[in-house]
C-alpha positions in Angstrom: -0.5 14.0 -15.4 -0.4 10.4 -14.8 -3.5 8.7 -13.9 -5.3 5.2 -13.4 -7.2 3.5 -14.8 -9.1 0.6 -14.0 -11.1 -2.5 -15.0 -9.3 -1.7 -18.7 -8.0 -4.0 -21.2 -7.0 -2.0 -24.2 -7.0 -3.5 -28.0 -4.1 -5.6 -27.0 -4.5 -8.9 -28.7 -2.0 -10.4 -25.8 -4.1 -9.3 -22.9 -6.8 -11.6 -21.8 -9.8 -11.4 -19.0 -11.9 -14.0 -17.5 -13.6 -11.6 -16.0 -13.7 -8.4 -18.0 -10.7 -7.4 -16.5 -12.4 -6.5 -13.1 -9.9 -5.2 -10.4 -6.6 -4.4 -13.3 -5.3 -1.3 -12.4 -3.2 0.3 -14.5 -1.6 3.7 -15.0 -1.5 6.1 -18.0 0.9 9.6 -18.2 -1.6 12.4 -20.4 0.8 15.6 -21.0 -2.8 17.3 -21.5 -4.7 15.9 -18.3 -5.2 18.4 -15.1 -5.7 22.5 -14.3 -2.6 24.0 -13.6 -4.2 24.2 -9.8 -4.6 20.2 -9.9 -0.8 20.1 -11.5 0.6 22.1 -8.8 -1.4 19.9 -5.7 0.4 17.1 -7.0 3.8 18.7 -7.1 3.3 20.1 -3.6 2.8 16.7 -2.8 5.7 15.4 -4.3 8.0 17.7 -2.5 6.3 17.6 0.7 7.4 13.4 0.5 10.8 14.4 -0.5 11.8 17.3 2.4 10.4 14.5 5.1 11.5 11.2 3.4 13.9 10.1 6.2 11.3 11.3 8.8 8.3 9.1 6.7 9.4 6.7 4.7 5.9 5.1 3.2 3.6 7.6 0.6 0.2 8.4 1.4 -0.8 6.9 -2.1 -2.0 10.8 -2.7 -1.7 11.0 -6.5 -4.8 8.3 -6.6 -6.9 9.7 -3.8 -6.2 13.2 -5.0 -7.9 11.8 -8.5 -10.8 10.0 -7.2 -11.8 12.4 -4.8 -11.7 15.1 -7.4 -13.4 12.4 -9.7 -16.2 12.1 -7.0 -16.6 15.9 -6.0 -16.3 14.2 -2.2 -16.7 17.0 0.7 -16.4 15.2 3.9 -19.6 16.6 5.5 -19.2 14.9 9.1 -17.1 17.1 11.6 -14.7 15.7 12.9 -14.9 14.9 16.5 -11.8 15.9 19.1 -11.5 13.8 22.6 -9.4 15.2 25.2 -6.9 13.7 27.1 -8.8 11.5 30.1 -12.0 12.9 28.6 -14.7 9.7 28.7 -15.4 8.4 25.1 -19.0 8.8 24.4 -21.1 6.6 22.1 -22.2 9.9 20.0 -18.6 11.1 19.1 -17.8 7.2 18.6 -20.7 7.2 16.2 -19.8 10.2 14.4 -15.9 8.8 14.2 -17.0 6.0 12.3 -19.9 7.6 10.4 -16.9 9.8 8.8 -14.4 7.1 8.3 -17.0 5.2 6.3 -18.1 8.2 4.5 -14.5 8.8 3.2 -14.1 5.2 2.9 -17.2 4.9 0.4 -15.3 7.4 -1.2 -12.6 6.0 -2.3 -14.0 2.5 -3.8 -14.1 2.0 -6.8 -16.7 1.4 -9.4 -15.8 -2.1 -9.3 -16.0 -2.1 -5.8 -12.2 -2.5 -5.0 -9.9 0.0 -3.3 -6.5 0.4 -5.4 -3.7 0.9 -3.3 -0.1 0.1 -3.0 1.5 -3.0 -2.2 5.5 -3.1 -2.2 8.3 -1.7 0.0 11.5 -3.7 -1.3 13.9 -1.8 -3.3 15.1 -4.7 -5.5 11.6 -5.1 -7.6 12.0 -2.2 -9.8 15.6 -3.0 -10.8 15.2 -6.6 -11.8 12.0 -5.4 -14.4 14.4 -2.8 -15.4 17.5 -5.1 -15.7 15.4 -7.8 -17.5 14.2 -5.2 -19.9 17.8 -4.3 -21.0 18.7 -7.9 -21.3 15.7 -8.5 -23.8 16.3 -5.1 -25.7 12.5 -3.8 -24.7 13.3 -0.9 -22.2 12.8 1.7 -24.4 9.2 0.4 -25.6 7.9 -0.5 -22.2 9.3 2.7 -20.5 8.6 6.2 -21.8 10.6 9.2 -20.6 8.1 9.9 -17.6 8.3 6.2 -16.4 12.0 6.6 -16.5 11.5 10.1 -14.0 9.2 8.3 -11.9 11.3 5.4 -11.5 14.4 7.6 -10.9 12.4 9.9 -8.7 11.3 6.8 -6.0 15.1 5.6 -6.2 16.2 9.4 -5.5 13.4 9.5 -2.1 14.4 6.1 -0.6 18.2 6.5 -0.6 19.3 6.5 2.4 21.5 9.3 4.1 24.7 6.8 4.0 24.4 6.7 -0.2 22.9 3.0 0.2 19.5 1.3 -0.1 18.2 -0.5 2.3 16.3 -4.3 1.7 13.2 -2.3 1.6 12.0 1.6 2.4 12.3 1.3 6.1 15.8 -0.6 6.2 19.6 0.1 6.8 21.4 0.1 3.6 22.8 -3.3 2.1 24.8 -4.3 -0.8 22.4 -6.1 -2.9 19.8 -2.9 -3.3 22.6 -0.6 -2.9 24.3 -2.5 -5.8 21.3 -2.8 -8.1 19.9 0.8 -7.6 23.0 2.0 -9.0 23.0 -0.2 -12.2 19.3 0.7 -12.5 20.0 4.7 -12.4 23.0 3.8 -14.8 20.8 2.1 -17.3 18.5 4.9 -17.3 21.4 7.1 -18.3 22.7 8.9 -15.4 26.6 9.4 -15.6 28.7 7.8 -12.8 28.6 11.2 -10.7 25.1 11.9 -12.1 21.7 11.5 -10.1 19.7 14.1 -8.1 21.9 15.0 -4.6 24.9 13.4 -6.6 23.1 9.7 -6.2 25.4 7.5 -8.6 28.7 9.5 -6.3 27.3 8.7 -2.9 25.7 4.8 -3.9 29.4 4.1 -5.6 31.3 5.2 -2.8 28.6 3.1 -0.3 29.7 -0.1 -2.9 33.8 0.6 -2.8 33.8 1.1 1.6 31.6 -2.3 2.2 33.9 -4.1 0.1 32.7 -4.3 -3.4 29.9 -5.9 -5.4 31.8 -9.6 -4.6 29.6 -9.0 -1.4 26.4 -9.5 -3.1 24.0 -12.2 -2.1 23.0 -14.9 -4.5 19.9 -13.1 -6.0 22.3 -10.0 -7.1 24.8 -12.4 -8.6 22.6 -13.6 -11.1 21.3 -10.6 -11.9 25.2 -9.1 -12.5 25.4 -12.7 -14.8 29.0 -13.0 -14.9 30.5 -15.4 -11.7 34.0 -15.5 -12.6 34.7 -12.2 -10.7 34.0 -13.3 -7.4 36.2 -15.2 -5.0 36.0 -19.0 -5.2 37.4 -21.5 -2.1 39.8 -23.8 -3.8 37.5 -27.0 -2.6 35.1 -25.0 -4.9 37.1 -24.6 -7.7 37.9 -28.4 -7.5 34.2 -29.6 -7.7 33.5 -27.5 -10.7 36.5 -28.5 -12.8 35.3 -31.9 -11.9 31.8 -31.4 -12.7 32.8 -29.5 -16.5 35.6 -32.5 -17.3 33.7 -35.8 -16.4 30.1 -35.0 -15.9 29.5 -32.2 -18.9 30.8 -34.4 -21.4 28.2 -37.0 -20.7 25.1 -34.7 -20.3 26.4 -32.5 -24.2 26.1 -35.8 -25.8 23.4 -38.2 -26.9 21.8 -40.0 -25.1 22.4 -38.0 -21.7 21.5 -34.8 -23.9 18.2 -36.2 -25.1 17.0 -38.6 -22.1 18.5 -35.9 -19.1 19.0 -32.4 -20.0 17.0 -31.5 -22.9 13.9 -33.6 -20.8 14.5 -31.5 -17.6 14.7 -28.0 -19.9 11.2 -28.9 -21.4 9.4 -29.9 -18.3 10.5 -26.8 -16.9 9.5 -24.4 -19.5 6.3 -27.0 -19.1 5.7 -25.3 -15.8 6.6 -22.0 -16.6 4.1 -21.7 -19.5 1.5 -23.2 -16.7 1.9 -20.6 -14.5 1.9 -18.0 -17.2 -1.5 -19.4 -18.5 -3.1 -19.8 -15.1 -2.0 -16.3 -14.5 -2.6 -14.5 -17.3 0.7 -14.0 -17.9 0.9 -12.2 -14.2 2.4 -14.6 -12.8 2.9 -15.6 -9.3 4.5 -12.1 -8.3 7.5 -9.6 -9.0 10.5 -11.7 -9.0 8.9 -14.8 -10.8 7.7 -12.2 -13.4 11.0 -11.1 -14.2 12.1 -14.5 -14.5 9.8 -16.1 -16.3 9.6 -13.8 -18.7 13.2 -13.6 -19.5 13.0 -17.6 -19.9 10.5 -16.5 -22.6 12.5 -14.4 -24.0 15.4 -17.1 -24.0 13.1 -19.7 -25.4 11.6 -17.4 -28.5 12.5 -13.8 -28.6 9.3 -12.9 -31.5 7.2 -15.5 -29.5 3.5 -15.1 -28.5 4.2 -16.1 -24.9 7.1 -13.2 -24.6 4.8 -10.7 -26.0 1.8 -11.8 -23.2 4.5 -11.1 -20.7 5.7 -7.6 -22.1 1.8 -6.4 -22.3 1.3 -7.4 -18.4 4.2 -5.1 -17.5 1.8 -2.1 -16.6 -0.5 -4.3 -14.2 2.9 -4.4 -11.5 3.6 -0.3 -12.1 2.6 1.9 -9.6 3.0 5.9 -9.0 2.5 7.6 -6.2 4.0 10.8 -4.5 7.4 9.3 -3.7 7.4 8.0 -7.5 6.8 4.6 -9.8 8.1 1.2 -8.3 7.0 -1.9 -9.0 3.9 -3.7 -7.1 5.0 -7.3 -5.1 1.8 -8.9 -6.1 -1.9 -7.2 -6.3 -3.5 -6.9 -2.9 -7.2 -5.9 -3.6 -9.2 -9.7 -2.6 -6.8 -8.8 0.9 -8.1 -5.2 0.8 -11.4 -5.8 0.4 -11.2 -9.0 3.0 -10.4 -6.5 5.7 -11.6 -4.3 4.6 -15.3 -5.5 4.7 -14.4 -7.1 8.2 -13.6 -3.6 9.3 -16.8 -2.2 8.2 -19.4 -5.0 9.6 -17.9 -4.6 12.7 -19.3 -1.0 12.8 -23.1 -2.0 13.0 -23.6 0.8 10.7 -25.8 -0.9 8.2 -27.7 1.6 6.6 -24.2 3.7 5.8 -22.6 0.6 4.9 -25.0 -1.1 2.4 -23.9 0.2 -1.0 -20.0 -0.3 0.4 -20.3 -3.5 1.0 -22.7 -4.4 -1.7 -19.7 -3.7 -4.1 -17.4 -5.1 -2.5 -19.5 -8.3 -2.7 -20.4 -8.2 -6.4 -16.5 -7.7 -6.7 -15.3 -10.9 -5.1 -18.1 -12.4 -6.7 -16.8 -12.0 -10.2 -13.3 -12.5 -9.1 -13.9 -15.6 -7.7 -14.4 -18.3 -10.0 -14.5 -22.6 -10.4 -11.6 -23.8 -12.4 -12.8 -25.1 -15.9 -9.9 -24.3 -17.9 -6.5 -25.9 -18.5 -8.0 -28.7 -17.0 -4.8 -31.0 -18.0 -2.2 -29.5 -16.9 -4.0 -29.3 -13.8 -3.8 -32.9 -13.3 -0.3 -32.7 -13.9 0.9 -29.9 -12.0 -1.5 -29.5 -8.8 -3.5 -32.8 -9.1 -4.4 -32.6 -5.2 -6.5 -29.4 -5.9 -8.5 -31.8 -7.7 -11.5 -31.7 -5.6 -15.1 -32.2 -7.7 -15.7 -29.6 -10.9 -13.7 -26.7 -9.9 -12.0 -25.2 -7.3 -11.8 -21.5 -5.4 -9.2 -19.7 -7.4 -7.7 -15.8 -7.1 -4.7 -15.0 -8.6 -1.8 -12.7 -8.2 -2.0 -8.9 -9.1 -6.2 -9.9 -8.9 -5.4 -10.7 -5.0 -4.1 -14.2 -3.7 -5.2 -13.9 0.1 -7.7 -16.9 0.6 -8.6 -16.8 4.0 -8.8 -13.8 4.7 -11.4 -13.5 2.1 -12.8 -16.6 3.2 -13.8 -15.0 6.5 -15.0 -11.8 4.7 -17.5 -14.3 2.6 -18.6 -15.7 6.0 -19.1 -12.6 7.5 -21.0 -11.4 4.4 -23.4 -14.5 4.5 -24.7 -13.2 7.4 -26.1 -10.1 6.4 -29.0 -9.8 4.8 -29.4 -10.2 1.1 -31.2 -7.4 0.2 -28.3 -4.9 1.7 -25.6 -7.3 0.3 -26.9 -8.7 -2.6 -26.5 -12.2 -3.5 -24.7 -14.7 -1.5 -22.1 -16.7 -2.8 -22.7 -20.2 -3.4 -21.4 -22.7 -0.5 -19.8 -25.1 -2.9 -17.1 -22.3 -3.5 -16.5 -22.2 0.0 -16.0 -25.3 0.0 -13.7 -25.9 -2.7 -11.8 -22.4 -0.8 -11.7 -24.9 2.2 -9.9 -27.9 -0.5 -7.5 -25.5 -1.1 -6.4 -24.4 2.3 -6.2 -28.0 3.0 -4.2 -29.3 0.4 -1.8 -26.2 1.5 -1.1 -27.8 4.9 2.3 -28.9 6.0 2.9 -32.6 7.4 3.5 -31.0 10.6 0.1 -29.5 10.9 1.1 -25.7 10.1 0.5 -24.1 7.0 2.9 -21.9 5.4 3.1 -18.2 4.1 3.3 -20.0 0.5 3.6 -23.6 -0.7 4.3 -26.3 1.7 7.8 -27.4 2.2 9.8 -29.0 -0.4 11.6 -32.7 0.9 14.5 -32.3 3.0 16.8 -33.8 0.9 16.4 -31.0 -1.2 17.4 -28.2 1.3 20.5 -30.0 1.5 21.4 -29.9 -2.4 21.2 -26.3 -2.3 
């Protein structure tokens, strides 16, 4: 039985905590783990996703709640409380709703005070980690037999009656998941009619009657490397031949090679070894981690920084009942933001003191003033720069400032002796700093970074 694990950091000499690794989640396959009873809950499970998965299309995240439940010996004690249609809502059957709902919610926190979930939904994570695997020759050392049936198993319950994939679980098919499903399931060994329900058949035939793979999008391209097999416009052709006779011969040669290229390579890799640092070797999510840890791999095949990125594989891997896929970026600081909000706003203090005590100590510890790398944060994000440290959280550890920030605020109003103690002001606000230096000229701030110069838009 698979199972997760959390707050663990192994004997790997390439992992690394600040933090004791508070909030990593990770999970484990044990052949030995489980009563046949337990086995056979999670296989019901499994099926039950499978018969409805084009009625449902998200999992329950069962396999974990049917392991910390069982881990916790929880018996929801509350009744439940039925309203009829038109029937007036009373303040004692609201009170026992939400007595119940945080009862189960205690539940299912962890020791560390986070609750693990899923975070993902597009079908083209898992086949670029698998894809950039195969291209660095580690596939078989990262993925064991049952990840490869997981993996296969999650492709196998989000195909899509048509053969195709869709951009994520809920969407009409498309060429560029369609596409890189099917390499995926062919990597893992299934023959070209091969697959459960004849998936590799029914995915090709999707590929040949919506014109071929030349219809992929610019992020399945590079994944299927070679360019030369799509269709080029001659105006095109004529700017690349240009480019490769009068331009490459200048940049292959000294000093172009030395003062432009090479330079621009190095400060590159300068950034990407930033990011991996600040991260952990995380990195900033799922599609940066599978690039930056082929440019690794590129860089120094045997190197440290490679082997830090192989051993942070396991933090993005997540199994459930529809099966393993690949997580976009950890949510548990967003979680446990709204989470908290949700459970102040019950007034149920006495219930909700050990809850949100955890949940406190958590962000507390995952939460911290910048100290470290202290250079290259003058190069790369000088306007962060604001006193000694700054408000920080970082990918799979959670990178949702504000609504954390309002979760802090919230929790600074409650008394310390229910949830524990509060969190210095300055690190609100440096958290303020941040969200500042992320605003746009314009006034707005962005899902991400701000806006890149125009000028650049038009380039590419």
């Amino acid at each position: 039985m698979w199972r997760l694990k959390m707050a663990y950091g192994g004997n790997d000499p390439h992992i690394f905590s600040l933090n004791n690794f508070v909030g990593r989640q990770i999970w484990e396959f044990d052949p030995n783990a489980g009563s046949t009873e337990e086995r056979a809950q999670v296989e019901a499970a499994r099926q039950d996703f499978f018969d409805n998965r084009f009625k449902v299309k998200a999992c329950g995240d069962r396999l974990w709640r049917f392991q910390i439940l069982r881990e916790k010996n929880f018996k929801q004690r509350i009744e439940g409380v039925r309203t009829e249609e038109k029937e007036e809502i009373k303040c004692e059957k609201l009170t026992a709703t939400l007595q119940r709902a945080v009862r189960y919610l205690s539940a299912i926190q962890t020791s560390d005070g986070h609750w693990p979930a899923q975070i993902s939904g597009p079908l083209f994570f898992i086949p670029y980690l698998v894809i950039s695997l195969y291209v660095t020759e580690h596939l078989d050392s990262i993925f064991s037999e049952e990840h490869r049936k997981e993996i296969l198993r999650y492709m196998y319950c989000h195909q899509n009656e048509d053969g195709g994939w869709g951009l994520h679980i809920e969407g009409h098919s498309i060429m560029l998941c369609t596409t890189l499903s099917y390499i995926c399931m062919r990597i893992f060994g299934e023959g070209p009619d091969g697959g459960l329900n004849n998936a590799c058949a029914k995915a090709r035939k999707w590929i040949h009657d919506h014109g071929g793979v030349t219809h992929l999008p610019s992020w399945g391209k590079s994944w299927l490397s070679e360019d030369i097999y799509y269709p080029h416009p001659m105006i095109q052709d004529l700017i690349w031949d240009s480019l490769y006779i009068f331009i490459e011969p200048f940049f292959a040669r000294w000093p172009f090679n030395k003062l432009i290229r090479e330079k621009a390579l190095q400060t590159a890799m300068k950034h990407i070894h930033y990011e991996d640092e600040n991260s952990r070797y995380i990195s900033i999510g799922c599609v940066s981690k599978t690039l930056s840890m082929l440019t690794c791999w590129v860089e120094n095949p045997n190197g440290d920084t490679f082997m830090k990125h192989l051993a942070r594989v396991p933090d993005y891997l997540w199994i459930s009942e529809d099966g393993m896929t690949m997580q976009s970026i950890g949510s548990q600081i967003w979680d446990i933001g709204f989470g908290v909000q949700a459970v102040v706003a019950t007034n149920l203090i006495e219930e909700t003191g050990p809850i949100l005590a955890k949940a406190h100590d958590f962000i507390k510890k995952k939460v911290r003033s910048r100290t470290t790398l202290q250079e290259i944060l003058k190069v790369c994000i000088v306007t962060l720069l604001k006193g000694p440290g700054l408000f920080l959280i970082k990918t799979m550890d959670g990178n949702f400032l504000i609504a954390l920030q309002k979760c802090c605020l919230l929790l600074s109003m409650l008394p310390q002796e229910v949830v524990g103690e509060k969190m210095k002001a300055e690190r609100l606000y440096d958290s303020v700093n941040v969200i500042l230096s992320l605003q746009s000229k314009n006034g707005g701030v962005t899902a991400w970074e701000p806006a890149a110069v125009s000028w650049l838009e038009v380039c590419f």
